[in-house]
C-alpha positions as CSV (number, residue, x, y, z in Angstrom):
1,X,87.9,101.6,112.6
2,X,84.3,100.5,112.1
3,X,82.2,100.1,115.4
4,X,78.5,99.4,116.1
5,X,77.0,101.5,118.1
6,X,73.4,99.8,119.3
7,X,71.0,102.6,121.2
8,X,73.1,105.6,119.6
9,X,70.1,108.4,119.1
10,X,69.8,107.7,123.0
11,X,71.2,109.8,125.6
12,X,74.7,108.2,126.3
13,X,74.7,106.3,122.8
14,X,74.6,109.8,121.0
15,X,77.4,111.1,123.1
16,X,79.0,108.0,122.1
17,X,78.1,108.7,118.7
18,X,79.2,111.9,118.2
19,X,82.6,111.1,120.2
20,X,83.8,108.4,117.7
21,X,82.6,109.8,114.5
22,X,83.7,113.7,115.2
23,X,86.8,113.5,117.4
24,X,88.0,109.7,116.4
25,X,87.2,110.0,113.1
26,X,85.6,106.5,113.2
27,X,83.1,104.8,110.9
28,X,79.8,104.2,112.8
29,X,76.8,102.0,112.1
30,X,73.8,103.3,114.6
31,X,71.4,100.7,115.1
32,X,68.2,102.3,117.1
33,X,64.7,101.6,117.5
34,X,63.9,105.1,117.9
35,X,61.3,104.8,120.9
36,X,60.0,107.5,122.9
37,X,63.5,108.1,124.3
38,X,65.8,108.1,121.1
39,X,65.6,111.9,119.5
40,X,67.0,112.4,115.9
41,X,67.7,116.0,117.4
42,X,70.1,114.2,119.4
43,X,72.5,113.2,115.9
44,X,72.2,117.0,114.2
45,X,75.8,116.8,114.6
46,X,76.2,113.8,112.7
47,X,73.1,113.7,110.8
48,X,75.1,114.5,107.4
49,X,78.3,112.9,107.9
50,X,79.5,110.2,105.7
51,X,81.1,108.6,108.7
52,X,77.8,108.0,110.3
53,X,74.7,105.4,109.3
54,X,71.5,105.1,110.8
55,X,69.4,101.7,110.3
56,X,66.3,102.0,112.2
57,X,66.1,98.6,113.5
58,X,64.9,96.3,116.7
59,X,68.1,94.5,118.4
60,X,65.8,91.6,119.5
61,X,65.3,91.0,115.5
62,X,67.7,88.3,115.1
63,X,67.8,88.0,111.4
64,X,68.4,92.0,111.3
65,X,71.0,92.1,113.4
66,X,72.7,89.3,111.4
67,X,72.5,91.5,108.4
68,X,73.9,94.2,109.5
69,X,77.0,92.5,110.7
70,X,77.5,91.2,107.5
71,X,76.9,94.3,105.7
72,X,79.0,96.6,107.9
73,X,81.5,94.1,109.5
74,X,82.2,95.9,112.3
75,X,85.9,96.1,114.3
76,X,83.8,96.4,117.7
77,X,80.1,96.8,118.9
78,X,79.5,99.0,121.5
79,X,76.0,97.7,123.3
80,X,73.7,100.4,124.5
81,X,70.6,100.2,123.1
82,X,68.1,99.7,126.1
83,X,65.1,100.7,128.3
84,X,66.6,102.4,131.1
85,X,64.5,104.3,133.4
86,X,63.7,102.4,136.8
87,X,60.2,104.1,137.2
88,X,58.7,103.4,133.6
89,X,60.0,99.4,134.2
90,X,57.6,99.4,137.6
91,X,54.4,99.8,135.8
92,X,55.8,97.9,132.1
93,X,58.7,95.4,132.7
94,X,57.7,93.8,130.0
95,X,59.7,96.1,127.1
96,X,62.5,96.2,129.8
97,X,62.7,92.2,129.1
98,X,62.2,92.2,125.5
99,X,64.9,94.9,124.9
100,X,67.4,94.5,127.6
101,X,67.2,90.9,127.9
102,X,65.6,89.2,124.6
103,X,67.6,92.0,122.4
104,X,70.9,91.4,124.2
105,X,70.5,87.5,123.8
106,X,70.0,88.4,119.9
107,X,72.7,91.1,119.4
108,X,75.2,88.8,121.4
109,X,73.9,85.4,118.8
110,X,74.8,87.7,115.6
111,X,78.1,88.6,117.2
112,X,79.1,85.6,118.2
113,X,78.2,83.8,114.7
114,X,80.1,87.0,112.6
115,X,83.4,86.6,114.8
116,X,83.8,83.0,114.4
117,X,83.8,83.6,111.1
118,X,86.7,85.9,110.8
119,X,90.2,85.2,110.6
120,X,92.4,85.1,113.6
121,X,93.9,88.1,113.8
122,X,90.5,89.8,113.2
123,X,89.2,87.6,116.0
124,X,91.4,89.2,117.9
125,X,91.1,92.4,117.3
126,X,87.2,92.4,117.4
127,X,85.7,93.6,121.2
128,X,81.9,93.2,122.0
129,X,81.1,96.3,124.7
130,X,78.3,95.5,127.0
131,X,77.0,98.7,128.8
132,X,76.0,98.4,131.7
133,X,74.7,99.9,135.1
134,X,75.9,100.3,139.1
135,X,71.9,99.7,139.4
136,X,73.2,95.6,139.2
137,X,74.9,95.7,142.4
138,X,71.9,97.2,144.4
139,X,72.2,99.1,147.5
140,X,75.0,100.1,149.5
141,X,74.9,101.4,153.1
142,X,76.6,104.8,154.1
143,X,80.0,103.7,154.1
144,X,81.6,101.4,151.1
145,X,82.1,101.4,147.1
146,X,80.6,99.0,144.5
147,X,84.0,97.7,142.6
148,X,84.1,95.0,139.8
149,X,84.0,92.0,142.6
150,X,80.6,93.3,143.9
151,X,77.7,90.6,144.0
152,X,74.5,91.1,141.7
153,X,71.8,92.6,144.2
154,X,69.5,94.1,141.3
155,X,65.9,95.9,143.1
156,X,64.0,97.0,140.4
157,X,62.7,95.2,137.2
158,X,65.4,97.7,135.0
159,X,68.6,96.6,137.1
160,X,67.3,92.9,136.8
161,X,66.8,93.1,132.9
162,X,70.4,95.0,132.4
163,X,71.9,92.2,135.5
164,X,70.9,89.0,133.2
165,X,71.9,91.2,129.9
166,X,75.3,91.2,131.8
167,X,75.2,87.4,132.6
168,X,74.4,86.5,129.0
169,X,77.3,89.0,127.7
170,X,79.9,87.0,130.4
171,X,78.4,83.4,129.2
172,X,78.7,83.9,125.8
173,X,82.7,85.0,126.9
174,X,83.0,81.8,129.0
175,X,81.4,79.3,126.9
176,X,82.1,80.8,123.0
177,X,85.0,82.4,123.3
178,X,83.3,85.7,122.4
179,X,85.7,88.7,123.4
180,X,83.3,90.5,125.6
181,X,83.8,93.3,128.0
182,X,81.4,94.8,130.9
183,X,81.0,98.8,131.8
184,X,79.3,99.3,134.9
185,X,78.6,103.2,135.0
186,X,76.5,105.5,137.6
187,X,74.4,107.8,136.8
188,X,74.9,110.4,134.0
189,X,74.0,113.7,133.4
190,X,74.6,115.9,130.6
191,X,73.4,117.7,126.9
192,X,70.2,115.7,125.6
193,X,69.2,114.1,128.5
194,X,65.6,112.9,127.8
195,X,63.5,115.0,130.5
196,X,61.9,111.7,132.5
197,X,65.2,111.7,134.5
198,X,66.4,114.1,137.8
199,X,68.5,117.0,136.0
200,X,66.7,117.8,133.2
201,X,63.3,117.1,134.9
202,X,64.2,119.5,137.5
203,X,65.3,122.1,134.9
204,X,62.9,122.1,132.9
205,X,59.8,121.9,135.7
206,X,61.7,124.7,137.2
207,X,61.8,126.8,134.1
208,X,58.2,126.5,133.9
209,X,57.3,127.1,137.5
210,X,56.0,123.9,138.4
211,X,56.5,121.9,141.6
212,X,60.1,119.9,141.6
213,X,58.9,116.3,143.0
214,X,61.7,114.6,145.3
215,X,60.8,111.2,146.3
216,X,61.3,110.8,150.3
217,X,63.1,113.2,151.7
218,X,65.9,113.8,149.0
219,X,68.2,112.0,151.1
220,X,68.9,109.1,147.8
221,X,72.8,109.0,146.9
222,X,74.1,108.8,143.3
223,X,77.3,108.9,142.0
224,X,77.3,111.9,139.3
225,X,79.1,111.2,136.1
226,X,79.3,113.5,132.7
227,X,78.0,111.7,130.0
228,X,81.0,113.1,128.0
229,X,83.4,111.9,130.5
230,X,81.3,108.4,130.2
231,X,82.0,108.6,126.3
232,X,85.7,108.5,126.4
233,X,85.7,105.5,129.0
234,X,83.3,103.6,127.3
235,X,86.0,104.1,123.9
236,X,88.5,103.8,126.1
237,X,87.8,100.5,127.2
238,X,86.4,99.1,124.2
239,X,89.9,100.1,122.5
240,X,91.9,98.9,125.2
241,X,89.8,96.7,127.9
242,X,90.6,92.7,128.6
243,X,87.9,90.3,127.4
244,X,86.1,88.5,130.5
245,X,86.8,92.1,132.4
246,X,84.2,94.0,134.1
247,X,85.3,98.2,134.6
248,X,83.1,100.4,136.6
249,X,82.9,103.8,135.7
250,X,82.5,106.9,138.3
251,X,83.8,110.0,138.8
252,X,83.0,110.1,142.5
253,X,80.8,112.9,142.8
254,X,78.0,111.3,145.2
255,X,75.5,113.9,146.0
256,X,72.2,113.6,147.7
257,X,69.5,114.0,145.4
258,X,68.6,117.1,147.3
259,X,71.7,118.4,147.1
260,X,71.3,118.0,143.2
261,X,68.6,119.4,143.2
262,X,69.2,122.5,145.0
263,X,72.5,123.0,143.1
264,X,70.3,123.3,140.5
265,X,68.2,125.8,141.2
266,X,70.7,127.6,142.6
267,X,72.2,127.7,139.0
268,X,68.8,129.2,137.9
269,X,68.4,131.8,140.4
270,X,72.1,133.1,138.8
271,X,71.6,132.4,135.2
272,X,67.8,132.8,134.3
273,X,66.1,134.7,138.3
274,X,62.5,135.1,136.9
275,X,60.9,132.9,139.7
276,X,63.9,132.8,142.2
277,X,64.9,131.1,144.4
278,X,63.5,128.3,142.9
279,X,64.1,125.9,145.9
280,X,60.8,127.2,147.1
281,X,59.5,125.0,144.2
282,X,60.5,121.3,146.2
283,X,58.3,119.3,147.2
284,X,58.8,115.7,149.0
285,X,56.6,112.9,147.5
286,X,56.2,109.3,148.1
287,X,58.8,107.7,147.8
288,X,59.1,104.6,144.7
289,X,59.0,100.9,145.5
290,X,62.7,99.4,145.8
291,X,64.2,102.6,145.6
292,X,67.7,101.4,146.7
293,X,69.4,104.3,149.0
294,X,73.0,104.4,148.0
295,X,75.4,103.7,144.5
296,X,78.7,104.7,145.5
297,X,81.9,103.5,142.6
298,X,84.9,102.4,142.7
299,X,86.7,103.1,139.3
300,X,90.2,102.4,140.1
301,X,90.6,99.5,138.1
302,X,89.8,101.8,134.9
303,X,92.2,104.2,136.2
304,X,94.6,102.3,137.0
305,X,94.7,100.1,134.2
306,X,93.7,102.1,131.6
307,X,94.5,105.4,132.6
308,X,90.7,107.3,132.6
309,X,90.2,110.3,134.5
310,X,86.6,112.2,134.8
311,X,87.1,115.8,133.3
312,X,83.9,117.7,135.3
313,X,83.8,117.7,138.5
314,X,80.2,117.7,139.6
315,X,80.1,121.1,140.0
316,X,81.2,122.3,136.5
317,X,79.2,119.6,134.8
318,X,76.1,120.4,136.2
319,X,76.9,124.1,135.5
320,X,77.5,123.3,132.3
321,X,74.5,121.1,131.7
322,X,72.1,123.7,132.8
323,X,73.4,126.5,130.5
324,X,72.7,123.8,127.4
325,X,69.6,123.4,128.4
326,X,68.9,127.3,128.6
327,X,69.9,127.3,125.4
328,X,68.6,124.3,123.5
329,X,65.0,124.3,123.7
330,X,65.1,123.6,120.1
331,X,65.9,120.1,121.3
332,X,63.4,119.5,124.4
333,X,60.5,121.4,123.5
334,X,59.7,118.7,121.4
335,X,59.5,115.9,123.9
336,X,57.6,117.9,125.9
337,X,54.6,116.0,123.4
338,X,55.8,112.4,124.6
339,X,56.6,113.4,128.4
340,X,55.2,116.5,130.3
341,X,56.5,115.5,133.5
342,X,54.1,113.4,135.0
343,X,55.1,110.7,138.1
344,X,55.9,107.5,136.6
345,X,56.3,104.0,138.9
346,X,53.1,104.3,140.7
347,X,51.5,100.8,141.1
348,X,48.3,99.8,140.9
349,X,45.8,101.5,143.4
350,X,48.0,104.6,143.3
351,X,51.1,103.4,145.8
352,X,53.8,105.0,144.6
C-alpha cells in the first residue's frame, strides 16, 4: 500500500505517519511545508526507514503536487497538511486561506487528474481522505452532539478555511467522481503536541512556574480525543470508508477546559511536586473573539459502521501525555525558540 500523507511532520500527521509505516507496514510519501508547527523531531521514528519519504513541499504548488503523484502513485492520500490553530488565524487568516483553502483546491486538482488516469479497478481502489474538524459545525448549547447531518456554523477564520476545504473535497466527489471521504475529529491531545495549544501549553508553563492563562472562566467544552486513537480512525476510514461519506471522530471525553487543566496539574503535583499544587498557577484572561462554547461528537456512525473504538479514556491519555512530556524535552525545548508561550488572537488595540 502506498499512501500520501500531506502535513505528516505535524502533530496528528506524524502520528499518522508513524502508524502506517511502523505498525502497517505501509509505504508513505510525506509531503510538508515544514512551518513553524511541523518538527523533524516529530519523524525520529521514521527518519531512517525505507518505508518513509519526505519531500519538502507547498500543497498549494500545483505543478508539485502533480509531480509527486506521478512519481509515487499513491493507493490513497490522507489530507492533513494545514494551519490549524484558531488564535494564530485571528490576527493572520491570510496563511489559513492560502493553505487550507488554496492548497486543498490544488492537492484535490492533482488528485483528481492522477485518478482519472488509472485503470478501473485502481479507480476503485484509490480513496482521497480529507481531514477535517468539529470546529465546521460551530457551537452547540449544553445539551446535544454534532453528527455527520450537522449544518456548517464555522466562527473563526480557521473553522471557515478547513469548512470550504471540506466543500471543495465534497464538490470535486459530486461533480468528478473523485472518491473522497470527510473526517470530522475534536480536539486531540497527545506525544508532540506543538506547545501553542491547551495540554502542552499548560505543561510546560507549569513546569516552568509561569502563570497558566484560561480564557473566561474555564467553563469552554471540548471533546478529548488521543491523537493515537485519531490515527487508527483516520486509517480506518481511509481503508474502509464510503466515498461522498462524512465520519466524525470522538471519544466522548468532554471536559471543561478547567477541568483539563486542573487534571493536569494535578498529574504534576504527583509526578514532578517541585511547585505544587500547581492550580495556584491559574489565572482567568479575556476571553478570544468567537470563542464558540461547546463541541460535543457523535461518532456512532464510525462505530457502527466501521467498527472504531477510542482506546484512552481521557483520564489515562492525559496521564499518559504528561509523563512523555516529562520525559521528552529533547523534543520541546527546541520550539521553545519559535513559541515561548505568549497570548496569540489579540486584535488590534489589544482586545483579546
Amino acid at each position: 500500500m502506498r499512501i500520501l500523507v500531506t502535513g505528516g511532520a505535524g502533530f496528528i500527521g506524524s502520528a499518522v505517519v508513524r502508524h502506517l509505516v511502523l505498525l502497517k507496514g505501509y509505504e508513505v510519501l510525506n509531503i510538508d511545508k515544514l512551518t513553524y508547527a511541523g518538527t523533524l523531531g516529530s519523524l525520529r521514528a521514521v527518519a531512517q526507514h525505507p518505508r518513509h519519504r519526505l519531500l519538502k513541499a507547498d500543497i498549494a504548488d500545483g505543478a508539485a503536487m502533480a509531480q509527486a503523484f506521478e512519481r509515487f502513485r499513491p493507493e490513497r492520500v490522507m489530507h492533513l497538511a494545514a494551519e490549524t490553530h484558531v488564535d494564530r488565524s485571528i490576527n493572520g487568516a491570510a496563511e489559513f486561506l492560502h493553505t487550507n483553502v488554496v492548497g486543498s483546491f490544488a492537492l484535490l486538482e492533482a488528485a483528481r487528474v492522477f485518478w482519472a488516469g488509472l485503470a478501473e479497478p485502481e479507480q476503485a481502489r484509490f480513496r482521497f481522505l480529507q481531514v477535517s474538524t468539529d470546529e465546521v459545525y460551530g457551537s452547540l448549547g449544553a445539551q446535544g452532539l454534532f453528527d455527520e447531518t450537522t449544518p456548517y456554523d464555522p466562527s473563526s477564520p480557521y473553522s471557515a478555511s478547513k469548512a470550504a476545504a471540506d466543500h471543495l473535497a465534497r464538490a470535486w466527489h459530486r461533480t468528478y467522481g473523485l472518491p473522497v471521504v470527510v473526517a470530522n475529529c475534536s480536539n486531540n491531545y497527545g506525544p508532540f503536541q506543538f506547545p501553542e495549544k491547551l495540554v502542552p501549553l499548560t505543561i510546560l508553563k507549569a513546569l516552568e512556574g509561569s502563570p497558566l492563562p484560561l480564557y473566561g472562566r474555564g467553563e469552554h467544552v471540548r471533546d478529548w480525543l488521543h491523537v493515537e486513537d485519531h490515527a487508527r480512525a483516520l486509517d480506518l476510514i481511509a481503508e474502509r470508508g464510503r466515498p461522498g461519506q462524512t465520519y466524525n471522530v470522538g471519544a466522548r471525553n468532554e471536559r471543561r477546559n478547567l477541568e483539563v487543566v486542573e487534571g493536569i496539574c494535578a498529574l504534576l503535583d504527583a509526578l514532578r511536586p517541585q511547585g505544587a499544587p500547581h492550580n495556584q498557577l491559574i489565572r482567568f484572561v479575556e476571553d478570544r473573539p468567537g470563542h464558540d462554547a461547546r463541541y460535543g461528537v457523535d461518532a456512532s456512525k464510525l462505530q457502527t459502521e466501521l467498527g472504531w473504538r477510542a482506546e484512552e479514556s481521557f483520564e489515562t491519555g492525559l496521564e499518559k501525555t504528561v509523563r512523555w512530556y516529562l520525559d521528552n524535552q529533547w523534543w520541546w525545548r527546541p520550539l521553545q525558540q519559535r513559541y515561548a508561550g505568549q497570548r496569540l488572537g489579540v486584535l488590534p488595540g489589544g482586545k483579546a
